[in-house]
N, C-alpha and C positions, 0 to 999 in steps of 0.2 A: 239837439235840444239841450238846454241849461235850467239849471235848477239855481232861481235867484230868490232871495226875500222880498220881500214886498217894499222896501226900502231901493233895490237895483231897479226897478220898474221905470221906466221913464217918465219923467214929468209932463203933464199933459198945459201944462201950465193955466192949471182953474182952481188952483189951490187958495187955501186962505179961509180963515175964520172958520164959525162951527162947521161950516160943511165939509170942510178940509179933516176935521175932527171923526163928524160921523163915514165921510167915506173911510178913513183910516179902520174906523170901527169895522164897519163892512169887513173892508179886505183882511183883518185879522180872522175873521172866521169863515173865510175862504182858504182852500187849500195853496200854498205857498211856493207852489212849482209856477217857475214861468214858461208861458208858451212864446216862441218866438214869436213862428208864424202867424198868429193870432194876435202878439204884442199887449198879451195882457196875461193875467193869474189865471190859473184853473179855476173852471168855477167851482164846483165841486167842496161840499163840507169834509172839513180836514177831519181825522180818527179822532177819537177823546184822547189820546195821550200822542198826539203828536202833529206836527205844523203840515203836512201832507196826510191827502187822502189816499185810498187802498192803492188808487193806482199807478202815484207817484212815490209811496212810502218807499223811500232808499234801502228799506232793510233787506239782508238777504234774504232771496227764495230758495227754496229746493223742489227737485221732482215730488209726487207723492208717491210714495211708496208702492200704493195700491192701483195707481192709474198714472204712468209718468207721465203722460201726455198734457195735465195739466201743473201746477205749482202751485206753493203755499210759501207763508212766512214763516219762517224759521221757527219761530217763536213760537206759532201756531199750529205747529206740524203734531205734537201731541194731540191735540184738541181736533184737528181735523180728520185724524186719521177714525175717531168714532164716529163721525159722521158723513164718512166721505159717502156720497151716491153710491158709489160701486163696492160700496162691504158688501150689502146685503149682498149683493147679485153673484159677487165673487165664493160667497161661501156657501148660497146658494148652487153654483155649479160644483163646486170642490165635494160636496156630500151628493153628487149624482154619482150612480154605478159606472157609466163610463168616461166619470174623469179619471186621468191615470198622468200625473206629469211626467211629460218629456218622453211617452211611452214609442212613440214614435219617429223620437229621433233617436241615430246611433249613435251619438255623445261626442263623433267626434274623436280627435286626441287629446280633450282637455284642458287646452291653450284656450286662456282667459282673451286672448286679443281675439283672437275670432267674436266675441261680443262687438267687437268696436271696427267691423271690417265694414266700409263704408265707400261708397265710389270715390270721394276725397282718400282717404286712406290706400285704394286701389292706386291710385292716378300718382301720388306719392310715390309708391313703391317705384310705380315704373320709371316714372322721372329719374329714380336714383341710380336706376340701369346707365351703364354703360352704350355705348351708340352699337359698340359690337355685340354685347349681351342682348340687346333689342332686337339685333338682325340674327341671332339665333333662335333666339324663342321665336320668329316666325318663320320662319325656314322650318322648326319644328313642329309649328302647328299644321305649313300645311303638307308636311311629309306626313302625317299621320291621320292630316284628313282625307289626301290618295290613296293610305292604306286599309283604312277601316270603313269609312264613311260609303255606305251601299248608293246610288241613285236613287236619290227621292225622287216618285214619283206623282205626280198633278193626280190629284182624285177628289174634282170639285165635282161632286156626285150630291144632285135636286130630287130628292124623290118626289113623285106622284103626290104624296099623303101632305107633304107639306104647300100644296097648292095653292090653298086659301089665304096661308099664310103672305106668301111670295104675289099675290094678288090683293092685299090687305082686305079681305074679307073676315074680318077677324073686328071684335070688340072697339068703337073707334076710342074709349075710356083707355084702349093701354098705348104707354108709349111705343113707338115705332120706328125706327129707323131701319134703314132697307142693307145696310153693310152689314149690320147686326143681324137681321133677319137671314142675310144670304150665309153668313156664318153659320149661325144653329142650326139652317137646314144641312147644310154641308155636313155637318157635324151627323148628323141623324139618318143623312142619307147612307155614309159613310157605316154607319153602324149597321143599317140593314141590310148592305154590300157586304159584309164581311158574315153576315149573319146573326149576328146578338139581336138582332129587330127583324120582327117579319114583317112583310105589309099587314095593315088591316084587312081587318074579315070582310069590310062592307066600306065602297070608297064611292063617291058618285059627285059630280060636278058641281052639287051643291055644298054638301057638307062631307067633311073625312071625318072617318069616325071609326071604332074597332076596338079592338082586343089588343093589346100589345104581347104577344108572344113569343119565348125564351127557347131559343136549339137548343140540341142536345142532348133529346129525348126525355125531357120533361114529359109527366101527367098531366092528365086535362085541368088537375084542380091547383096546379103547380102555375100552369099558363094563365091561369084564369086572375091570381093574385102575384102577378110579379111586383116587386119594390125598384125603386129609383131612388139613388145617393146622388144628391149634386155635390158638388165639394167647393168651397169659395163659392157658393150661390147667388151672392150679392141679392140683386130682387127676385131671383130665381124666372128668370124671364126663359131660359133653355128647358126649363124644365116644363113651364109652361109650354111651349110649344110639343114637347115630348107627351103631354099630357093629352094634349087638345088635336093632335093627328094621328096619338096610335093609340092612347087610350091606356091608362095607368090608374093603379086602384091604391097604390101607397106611396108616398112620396118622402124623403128625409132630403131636409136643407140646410147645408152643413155652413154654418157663417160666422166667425167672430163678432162681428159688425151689427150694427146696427143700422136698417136703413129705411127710409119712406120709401111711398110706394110699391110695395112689395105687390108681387103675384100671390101673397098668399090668400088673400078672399076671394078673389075669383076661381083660383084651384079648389079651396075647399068647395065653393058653389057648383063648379063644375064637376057632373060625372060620381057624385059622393065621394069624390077623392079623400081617403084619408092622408093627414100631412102635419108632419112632426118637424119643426124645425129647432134646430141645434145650435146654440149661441155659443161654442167651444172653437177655440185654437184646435189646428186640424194633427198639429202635435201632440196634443195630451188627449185626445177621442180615442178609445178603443172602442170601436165600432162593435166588437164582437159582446161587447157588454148590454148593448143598445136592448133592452130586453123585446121592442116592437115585432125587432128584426130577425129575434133569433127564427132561427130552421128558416129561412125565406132567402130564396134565393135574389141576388140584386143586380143591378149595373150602377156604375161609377162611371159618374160622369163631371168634365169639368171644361169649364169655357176659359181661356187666359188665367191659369192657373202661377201667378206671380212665383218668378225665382222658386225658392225651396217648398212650395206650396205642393210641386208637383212631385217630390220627390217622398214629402211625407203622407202625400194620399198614396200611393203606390205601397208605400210602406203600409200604411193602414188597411188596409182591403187586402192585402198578399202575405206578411210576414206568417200569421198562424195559416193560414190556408195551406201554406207551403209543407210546412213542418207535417200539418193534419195527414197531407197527399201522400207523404213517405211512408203514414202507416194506417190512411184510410179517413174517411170521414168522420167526423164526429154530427150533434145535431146543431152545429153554430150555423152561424150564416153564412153563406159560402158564397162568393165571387164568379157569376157568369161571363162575363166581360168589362171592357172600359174603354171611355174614350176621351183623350185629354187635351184640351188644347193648350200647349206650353204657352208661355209667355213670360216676358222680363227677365232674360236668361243675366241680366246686369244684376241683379239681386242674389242669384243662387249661392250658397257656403257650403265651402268644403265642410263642415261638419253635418252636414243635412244629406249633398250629396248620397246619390243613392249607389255608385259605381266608380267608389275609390280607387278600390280596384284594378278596374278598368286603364284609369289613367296613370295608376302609379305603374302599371305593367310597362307603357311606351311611353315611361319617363317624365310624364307631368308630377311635378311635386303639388303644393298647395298654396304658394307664391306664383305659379304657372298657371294653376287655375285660377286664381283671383284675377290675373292679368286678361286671363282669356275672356273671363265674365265682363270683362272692365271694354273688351275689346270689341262684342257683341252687341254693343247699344249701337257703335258705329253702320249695321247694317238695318237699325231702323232708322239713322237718322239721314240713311242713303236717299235718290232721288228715288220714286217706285212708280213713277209714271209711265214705264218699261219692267219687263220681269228680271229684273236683274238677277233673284236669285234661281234661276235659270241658267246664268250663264256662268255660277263658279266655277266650274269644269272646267270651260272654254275659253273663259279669260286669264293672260297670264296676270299673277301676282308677282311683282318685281321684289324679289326677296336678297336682290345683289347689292353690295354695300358702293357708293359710291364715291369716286377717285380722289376726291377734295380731300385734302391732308387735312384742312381745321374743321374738318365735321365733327369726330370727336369731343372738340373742344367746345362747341356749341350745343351739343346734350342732346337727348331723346326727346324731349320737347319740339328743339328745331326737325328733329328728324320725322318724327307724327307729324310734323305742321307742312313738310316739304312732301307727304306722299299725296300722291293723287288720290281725288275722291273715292273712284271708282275702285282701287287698291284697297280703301279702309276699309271698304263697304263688303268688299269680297272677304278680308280678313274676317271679317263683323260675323257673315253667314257663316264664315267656317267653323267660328265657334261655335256657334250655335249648332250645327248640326254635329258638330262632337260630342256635346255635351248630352245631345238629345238622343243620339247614338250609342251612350251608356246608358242611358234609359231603357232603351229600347232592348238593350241586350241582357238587363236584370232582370226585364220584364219576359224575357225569353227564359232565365235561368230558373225562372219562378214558377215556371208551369203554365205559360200561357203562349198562346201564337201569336204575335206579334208584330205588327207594320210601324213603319213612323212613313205620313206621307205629306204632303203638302194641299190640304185642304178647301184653300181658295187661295187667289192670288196675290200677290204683295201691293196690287196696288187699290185691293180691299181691306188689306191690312198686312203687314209686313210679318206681323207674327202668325203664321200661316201651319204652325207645325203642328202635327195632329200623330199622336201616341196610341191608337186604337186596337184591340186584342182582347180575343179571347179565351177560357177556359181549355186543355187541354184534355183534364180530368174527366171522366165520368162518373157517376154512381152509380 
């Protein structure tokens, strides 16, 4: 698009005498950008002090300060920033007890670029590898994912309770999709296979209905009032189902976002659920401040929990719990179990990560893990209409550099673009279950038992990996 005066406009050739006058008039007080495609001016009244309206004014913008997501005029950025929508709300949560910035992340090494680590940025880096460098770091990857990496096993477990569900006998008012639904069951089934869930007290062909009750040797008035943390809750549609088959009397819904259609009116209607939902970054929540929450024991839960999303829920629910266990309970909230479903391992940052550790130990630096995250999209963007990631084991990955003298010279680019599908794809899984395999083993070092398994199938969804564990502790 070009920005012309009303003079560059094309001649329509009807000009002439006063009306050639008064349309001139007109078009002076029309905004002065011309549209191509449309082959005429914006209609749009231009600003008082200048020949374009807001949304052609050439002047610069900037992010705002307080919400980058949208922009202002330069000019205007003073004057906008007291009235942006999001002051109030912003200083609203900032004077709540469990805001605590950045309380949840571990900072890091303090390298400004990790802000700006981006999958362009990832893709970059690798590009500037070398053909032999390339064919190292994956020979690396999966040397270390033969060493560490446990056999995930298939634990797409439907329980009984969630029946109505999986039959849609359920509200026909809430959204419904059935790969979603076979997930959260999976997800719940799972949790009452490992124990943190018992079945309901009272379950019958028509309606599931019950008590949700906590192992562990909890009291009767302890089982009676368990809490549920969702984390990234989005409409909190898991939690509904958690709510509506085993029966939940507190509920916190942990969401940055804002979204329609929420479950949250029919939870409150349902059951006198109480239910608190939480408009904070899951970074800056110190849960244990939550005043509702304190002395009550909970579960944390989370459905496709984005890149580092999963790393600082783990952090949040575990870091005081841990410390507490070394010299005994205190009356906070204390952590029964959790069950997470990872997802978008292409997102995660080394400064979030939760098991640096882990990988600095077999040699991953934080240029290796960027690559690895960069490398892990490829095994969702694999075919999954077979269980392919079933077969990482058993397929070989061609990690031999090939005999062509000008490969080299034709870069890392050419050489991603010459691997077979099936090779990226394998690469893809291996990441992931590396990364999710630190998880797994913090979440071990933290005082809890711990599985990572594969939940449902990849060709219900590719991100399949489920972080489930509970409490080691007793009181």
């Amino acid at each position: 698009m070009s920005c012309l005066p009303s003079s560059a406009a094309p001649d329509n050739g009807r000009g002439g005498g006063g009306r050639g006058a008064v349309g001139e008039a007109k078009m002076e007080r029309r905004c002065q950008f011309w549209l191509p495609n449309k082959r005429r001016l914006c209609a749009n009244a231009p600003l008082p002090s200048s020949r374009f309206c807001g949304n052609h004014n050439p002047s610069p913008r900037v992010p705002c300060p307080i919400d980058p997501s949208h922009s202002v005029l330069h000019e205007n950025l003073e004057s906008h920033i007291k009235r942006c929508p999001l002051r109030k709300q912003t200083q609203a949560l900032e004077s709540q007890p469990y805001y605590s910035k950045g309380i949840n992340s571990c900072g890091g090494d303090g390298d400004l670029e990790e802000e700006n680590v981006g999958s362009a940025a990832k893709r970059r880096a690798i590009f500037k590898l070398s053909v032999t460098e390339f064919h190292d770091l994956v020979k690396k990857i999966k040397s270390i994912h033969s060493a560490v990496v446990e056999g995930l096993k298939d634990s797409y477990v439907v329980p009984n309770a969630c029946d109505k569900w999986l039959k849609q006998q359920v509200d026909r008012r809430l959204p419904y999709q059935e790969k979603h639904v076979l997930q959260q069951a999976s997800i719940l089934g799972n949790m009452e296979q490992l124990g943190i869930l018992r079945k309901p007290a009272k379950e019958s062909n028509d309606v599931v209905c019950g008590e949700c009750e906590l192992s562990d040797g909890l009291d009767r008035e302890e089982r009676e009032v368990p809490a549920v943390v969702e984390f990234g809750a989005g409409r909190g549609y898991l939690t509904h189902m958690l709510a509506d088959c085993y029966g939940i009397r507190k509920v916190f819904l942990v969401e940055r976002k804002s979204y329609k259609l929420k479950a949250d009116r029919t939870l409150r209607q349902s059951q006198s659920i109480i239910l608190e939902r939480l408009r904070i970054d899951i970074e800056d929540l110190n849960l244990h401040a939550v005043e509702s929450l304190r002395g009550i024991p909970y579960l944390a839960i989370g459905k496709h929990l984005c890149g580092p999303a999963t790393d600082l829920t783990m952090r949040c629910c575990l870091t005081v719990q841990y410390n507490q266990n070394k010299g005994g309970f205190s009356s906070n909230s204390y952590l029964q179990g959790l069950a997470l479903a990872t997802c978008c391992h292409h997102l995660c940052r080394w400064k979030h990560y939760s098991n640096t550790k882990f990988l600095m130990d077999r040699g991953i630096t934080k240029d290796d893990f960027h690559a690895m995250t960069w490398f892990s999209s490829w095994a969702v963007d694999a075919d999954h209409s077979y269980e392919l990631s079933n077969m990482v084991d058993g397929l070989h990955l061609n990690t031999s550099e090939p005999n062509e003298p000008d490969l080299e010279d034709r870069g890392v680019e050419e050489a991603i673009r010459n691997m077979p599908a099936v090779d990226r794809a394998i690469l893809g899984f291996m990441c992931k279950e590396i990364i999710d395999t630190g998880r797994l083993l913090w979440l071990r070092e933290h005082g809890l038992d711990a599985q990572l398994v594969k939940y449902v199938s990849s060709n219900i969804s590719p991100e399949n990996h489920l972080l489930i564990a509970k409490s080691r502790f007793k009181l």
